[in-house]
N, C-alpha and C positions, 0 to 999 in steps of 0.2 A: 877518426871521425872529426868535423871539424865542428865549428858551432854552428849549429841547426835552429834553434832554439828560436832564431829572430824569425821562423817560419808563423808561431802564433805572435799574436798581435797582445801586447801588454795590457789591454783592455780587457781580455780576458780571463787574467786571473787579477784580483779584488788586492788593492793597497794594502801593505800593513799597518795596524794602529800604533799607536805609538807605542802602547802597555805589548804589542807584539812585536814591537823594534827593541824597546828594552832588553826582554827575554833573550832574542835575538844577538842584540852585543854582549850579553852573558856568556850566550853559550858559543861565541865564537873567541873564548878566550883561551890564551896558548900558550904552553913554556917555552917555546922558542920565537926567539926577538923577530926569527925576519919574517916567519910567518906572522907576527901583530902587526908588523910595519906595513906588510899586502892587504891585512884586514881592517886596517885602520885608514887605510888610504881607498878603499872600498867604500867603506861608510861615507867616510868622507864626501866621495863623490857621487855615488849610488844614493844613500842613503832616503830622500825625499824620493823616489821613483820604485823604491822595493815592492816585491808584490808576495802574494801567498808560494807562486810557481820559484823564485827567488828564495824564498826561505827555505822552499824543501832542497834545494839545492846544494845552499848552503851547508844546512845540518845531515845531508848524506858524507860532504867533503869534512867536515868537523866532526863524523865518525873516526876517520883517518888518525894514524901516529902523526906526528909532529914531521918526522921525516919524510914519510911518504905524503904528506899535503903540500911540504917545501919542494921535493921532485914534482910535482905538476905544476907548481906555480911559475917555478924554472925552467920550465918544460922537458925535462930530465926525461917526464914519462908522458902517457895520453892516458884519460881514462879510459879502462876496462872493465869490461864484467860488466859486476851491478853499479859500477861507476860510470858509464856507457849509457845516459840517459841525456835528453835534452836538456834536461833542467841542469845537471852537474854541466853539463859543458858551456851552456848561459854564464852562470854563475862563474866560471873558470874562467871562462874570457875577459869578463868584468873583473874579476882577482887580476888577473895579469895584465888589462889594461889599465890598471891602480896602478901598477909597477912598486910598488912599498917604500918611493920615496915621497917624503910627505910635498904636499902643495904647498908653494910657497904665496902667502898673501901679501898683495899690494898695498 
């Protein structure tokens, strides 16, 4: 399934606050490097535009092993099951349109 998710409009689900970004970069913290480098290059760029839809997203895919979060990022795999939602595939896309090498500033 490919990314759907741009079918609702971001207006729709409400901004994160900042005390829910916090949280948020907490709980996307990983023991393997390359997955930080995809989630830090996310923030990076996402970060000002998250929304509530975007967080669940998130914390469905930071259920995941370390291993299997790096296989979709790589696109190794698609998600499945209860991975199989519009928000994980939102959310996937933006991971991998991060690509986890950092932005270089001018």
């Amino acid at each position: 399934m490919g990314e759907t998710a741009n079918n609702v409009p971001p207006a729709a689900s409400p901004l994160l606050t900042e005390r829910e970004l916090s949280k948020l970069h907490w709980r996307c913290r990983r023991g393997l490097l390359e997955n930080d480098l995809f989630i830090e290059q996310f923030f990076a760029r996402f970060e000002p535009e998250l929304n509530q839809r975007h967080a669940h997203g998130l914390a469905v895919l930071m259920d995941l092993a370390d291993n299997d979060l790096l296989d979709l990022l790589l696109r190794r795999q698609e998600p499945t099951e209860a991975l199989d939602t519009p928000e994980v595939h939102e959310v996937l896309g933006m991971l991998r349109r991060s690509g986890g090498t950092p932005v270089l500033q001018a």
